[in-house]
N, C-alpha and C positions, 0 to 999 in steps of 0.2 A: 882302406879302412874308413877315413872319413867320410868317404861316398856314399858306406853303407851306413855309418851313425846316422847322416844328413837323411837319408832315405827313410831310412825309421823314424826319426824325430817329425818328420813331414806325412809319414804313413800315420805316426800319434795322432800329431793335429787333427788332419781328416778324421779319423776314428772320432775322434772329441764333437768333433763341429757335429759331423753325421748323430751323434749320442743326443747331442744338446738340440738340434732338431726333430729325432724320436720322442725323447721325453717330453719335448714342451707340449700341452695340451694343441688344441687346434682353435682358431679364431672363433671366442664371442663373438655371436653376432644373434641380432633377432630377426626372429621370423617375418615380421609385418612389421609397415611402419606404425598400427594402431599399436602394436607391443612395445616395440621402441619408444613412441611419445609418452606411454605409458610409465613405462622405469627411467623416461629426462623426467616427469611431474615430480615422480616419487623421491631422485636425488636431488633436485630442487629443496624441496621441502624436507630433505636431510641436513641439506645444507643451511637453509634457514632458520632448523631448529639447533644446527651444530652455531652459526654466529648472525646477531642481530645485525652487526654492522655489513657483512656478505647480502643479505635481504635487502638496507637500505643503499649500496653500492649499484644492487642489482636494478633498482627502482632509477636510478639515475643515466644507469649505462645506454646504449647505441642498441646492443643486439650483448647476446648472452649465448657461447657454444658450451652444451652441456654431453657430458661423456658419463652414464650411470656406470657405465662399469668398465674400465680399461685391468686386463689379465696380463701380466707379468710373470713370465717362466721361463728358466734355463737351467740349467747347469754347463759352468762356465761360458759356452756361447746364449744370450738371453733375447729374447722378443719378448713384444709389449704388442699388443693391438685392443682397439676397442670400438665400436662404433656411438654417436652420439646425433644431436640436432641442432643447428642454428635457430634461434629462436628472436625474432624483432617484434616489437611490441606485444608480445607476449604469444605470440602464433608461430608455428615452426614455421621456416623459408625454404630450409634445406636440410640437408642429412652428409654426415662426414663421416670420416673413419681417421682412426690416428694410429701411427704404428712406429715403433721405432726399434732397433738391434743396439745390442750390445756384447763385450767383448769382456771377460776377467773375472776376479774370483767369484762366484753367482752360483747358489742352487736353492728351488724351491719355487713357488707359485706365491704371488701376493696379489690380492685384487685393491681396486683404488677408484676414486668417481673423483674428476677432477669437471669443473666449470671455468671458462673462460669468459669474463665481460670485457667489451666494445667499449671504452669511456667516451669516444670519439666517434661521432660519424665516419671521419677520415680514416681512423683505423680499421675499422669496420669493412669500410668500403674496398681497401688495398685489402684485407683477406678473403671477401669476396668476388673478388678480381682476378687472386692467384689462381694457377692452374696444380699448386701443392706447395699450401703454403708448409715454410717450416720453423717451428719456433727459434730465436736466436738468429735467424737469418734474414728472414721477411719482416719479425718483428718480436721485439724485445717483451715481454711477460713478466710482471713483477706477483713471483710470489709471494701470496699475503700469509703472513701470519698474526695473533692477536699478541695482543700487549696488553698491559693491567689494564680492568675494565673492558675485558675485549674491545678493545681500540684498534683500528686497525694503522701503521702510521700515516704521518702527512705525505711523506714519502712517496710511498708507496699510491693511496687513493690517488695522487696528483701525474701517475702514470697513463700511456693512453688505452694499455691492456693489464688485465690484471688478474691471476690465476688462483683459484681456492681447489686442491689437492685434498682431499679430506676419503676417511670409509666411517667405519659404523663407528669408529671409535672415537671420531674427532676431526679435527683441520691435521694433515702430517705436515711437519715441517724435513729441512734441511734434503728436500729433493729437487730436482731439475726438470725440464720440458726440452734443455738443449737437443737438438737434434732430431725430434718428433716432428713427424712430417701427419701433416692433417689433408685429406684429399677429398674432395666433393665425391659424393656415391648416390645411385640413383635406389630408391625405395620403392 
């Protein structure tokens, strides 16, 4: 009897995972890299208009990877992918993708545009170096949030990477980059 509980309960899962891979939509991605640098200018200048301090952080940084639109879908098994562009003094270098899984109670679609700034050359250099790089592993990401006066803290700007998560509605707080693996893609 318990063979057969076991068997079902594992036939469940499957059924779940296979579910949660039906429904999620299928990877954003653009067409042309002229389309892509297109929507990094646009969330650029969303994000500029969402925080003054984002703008002058970004004026200081190394290189700047920008992701206009990372999709988010599952139910209970979830993926995340997006594509994005490296960008060093102000001119793309390169084109990435970020993608990451997840596992637990989850349903629905959320979109998000997150930018990552370089503070350091050296940081910069060790993500351009990896072969997939992944956040929390290769390198630690201090999500920024703002503070009275959109401030952003000392804390944080004195970090050598630094993440703004933000959509149409603002900076989001209280989410994670743990485990997002970001991987060089050809355009």
């Amino acid at each position: 009897m318990n063979a057969m509980v076991e068997g079902i309960t594992r036939t469940a899962a499957a059924a779940l995972v296979l579910c949660g891979f039906a429904l999620s939509p299928p990877p954003v991605a653009a067409a042309t890299k002229e389309e892509l640098d297109a929507h990094v200018g646009a969330a650029i200048q969303d994000l500029y208009r969402t925080s003054a301090a984002a703008k002058e952080l970004a004026g200081k940084s190394a290189g700047m990877l920008v992701f206009p639109t990372i999709v988010k879908a599952g139910l209970i098994v979830g993926g995340e992918y997006g594509e994005g562009a490296l960008l060093v003094g102000g001119k793309t270098v390169a084109y990435y993708n970020i993608i990451s899984a997840s596992w637990g109670l989850q349903a629905g679609v959320q979109e998000k545009s997150l930018v990552l700034l370089f503070m350091t050359a050296d940081a910069l250099s060790k993500f351009r170096e990896s072969k997939g790089w992944k956040a929390g592993v290769d390198g630690s990401v201090a999500l920024a949030t703002l503070g009275a006066g959109e401030a952003i803290d000392t804390e944080t700007q004195n970090k050598p990477i630094i993440g703004f998560v933000f959509s149409n509605k603002g900076l989001m707080a209280n989410l994670t980059l743990e485990g997002s693996k970001i991987t060089r893609i050809e355009k």
